[in-house]
C-alpha positions in Angstrom: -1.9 6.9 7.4 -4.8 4.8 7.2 -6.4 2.6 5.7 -9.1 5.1 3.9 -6.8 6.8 2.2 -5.1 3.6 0.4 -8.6 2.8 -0.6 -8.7 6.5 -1.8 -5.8 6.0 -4.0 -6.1 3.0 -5.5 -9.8 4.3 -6.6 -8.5 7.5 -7.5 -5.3 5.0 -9.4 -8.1 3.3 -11.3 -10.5 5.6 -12.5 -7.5 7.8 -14.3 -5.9 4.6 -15.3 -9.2 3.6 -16.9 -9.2 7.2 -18.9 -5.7 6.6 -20.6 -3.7 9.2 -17.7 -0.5 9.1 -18.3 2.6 9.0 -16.1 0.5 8.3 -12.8 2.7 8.6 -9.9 1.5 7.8 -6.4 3.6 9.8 -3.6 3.1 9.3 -0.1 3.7 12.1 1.6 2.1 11.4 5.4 5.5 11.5 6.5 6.8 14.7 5.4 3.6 16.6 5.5 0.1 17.2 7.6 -1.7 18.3 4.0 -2.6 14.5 2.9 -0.9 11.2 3.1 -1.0 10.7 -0.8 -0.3 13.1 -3.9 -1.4 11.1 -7.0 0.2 13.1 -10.0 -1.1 12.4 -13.7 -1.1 14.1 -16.8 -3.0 13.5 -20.2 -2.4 14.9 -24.0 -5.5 17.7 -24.3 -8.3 19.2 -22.3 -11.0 16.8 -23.1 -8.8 14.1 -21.6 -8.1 15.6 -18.4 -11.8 16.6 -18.1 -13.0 12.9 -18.5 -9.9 11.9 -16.2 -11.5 14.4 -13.4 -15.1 13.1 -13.5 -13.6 9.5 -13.3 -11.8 10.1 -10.5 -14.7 12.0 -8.8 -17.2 9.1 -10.0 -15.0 6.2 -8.8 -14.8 8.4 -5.3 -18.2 9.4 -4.9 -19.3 5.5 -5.2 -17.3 4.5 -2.9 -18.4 7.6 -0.5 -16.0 9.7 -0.4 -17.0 13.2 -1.6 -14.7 15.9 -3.1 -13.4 18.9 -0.2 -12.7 21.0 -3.2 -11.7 21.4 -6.9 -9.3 23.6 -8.1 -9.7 24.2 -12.3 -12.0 23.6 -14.6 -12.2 22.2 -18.1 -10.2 24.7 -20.0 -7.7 24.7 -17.1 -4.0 22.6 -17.8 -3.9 21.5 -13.9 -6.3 20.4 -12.2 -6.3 19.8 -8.1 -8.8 17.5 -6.3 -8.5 17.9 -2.9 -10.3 14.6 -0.8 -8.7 15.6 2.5 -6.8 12.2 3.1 -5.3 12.3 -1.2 -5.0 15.1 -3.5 -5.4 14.1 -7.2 -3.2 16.6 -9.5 -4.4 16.2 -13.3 -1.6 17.7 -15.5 -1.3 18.8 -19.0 2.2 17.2 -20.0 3.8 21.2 -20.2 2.0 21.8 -17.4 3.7 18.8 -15.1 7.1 19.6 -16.7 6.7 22.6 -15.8 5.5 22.4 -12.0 7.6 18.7 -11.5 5.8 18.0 -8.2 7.3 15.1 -8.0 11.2 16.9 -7.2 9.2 19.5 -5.0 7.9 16.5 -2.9 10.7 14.2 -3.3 11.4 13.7 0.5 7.9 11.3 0.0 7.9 7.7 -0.9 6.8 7.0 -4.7 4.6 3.8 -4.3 3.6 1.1 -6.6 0.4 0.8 -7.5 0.0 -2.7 -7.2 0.7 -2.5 -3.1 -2.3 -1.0 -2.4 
């Protein structure tokens, strides 16, 4: 893990912090898996929400200069997936994240706090 991808996270944090996201969970996952060394999980109440939670997250990135490797959904979609290589930003609707619970499927990562970023 390095120190990019913290910086990812904590901007990625922010940004759907700043939209209202609900539930955000960050997982570190560089230990249990080559795909990324942080799943950050969120989920907001309806589809406007979730689209203005996945263009702050892809604002907050891009300024900082990290651009999106790809985007899975779109805005009448109830998950999305950004994929920055090093994090991968999952944007829920709340049945949705019930209903997928990443957070068991990955539970051999380490959930981190926020604030030790």
């Amino acid at each position: 893990m390095n120190q990019t991808s913290k910086e990812m996270a904590k901007l990625a944090y922010d940004a759907l912090a700043d939209k209202k996201a609900e539930n955000i969970q960050i997982i570190d996952i560089s230990e249990v898996s080559v795909i990324a060394d942080y799943f950050i999980i969120a989920d907001g109440s309806n589809p406007n929400q979730l689209q203005a939670m996945q263009d702050a997250v892809d604002e907050a990135l891009y300024k900082a200069g990290y651009k999106v490797k790809q985007v899975e959904g779109n805005q009448r979609s109830s998950w999305i997936l950004m994929d920055y290589n090093d994090i991968v930003v999952h944007i829920f609707s709340k049945d949705d994240r019930l209903f997928y619970d990443l957070e068991r499927v990955w539970r051999d990562g380490k959930q981190i706090d926020p604030q030790t970023l």
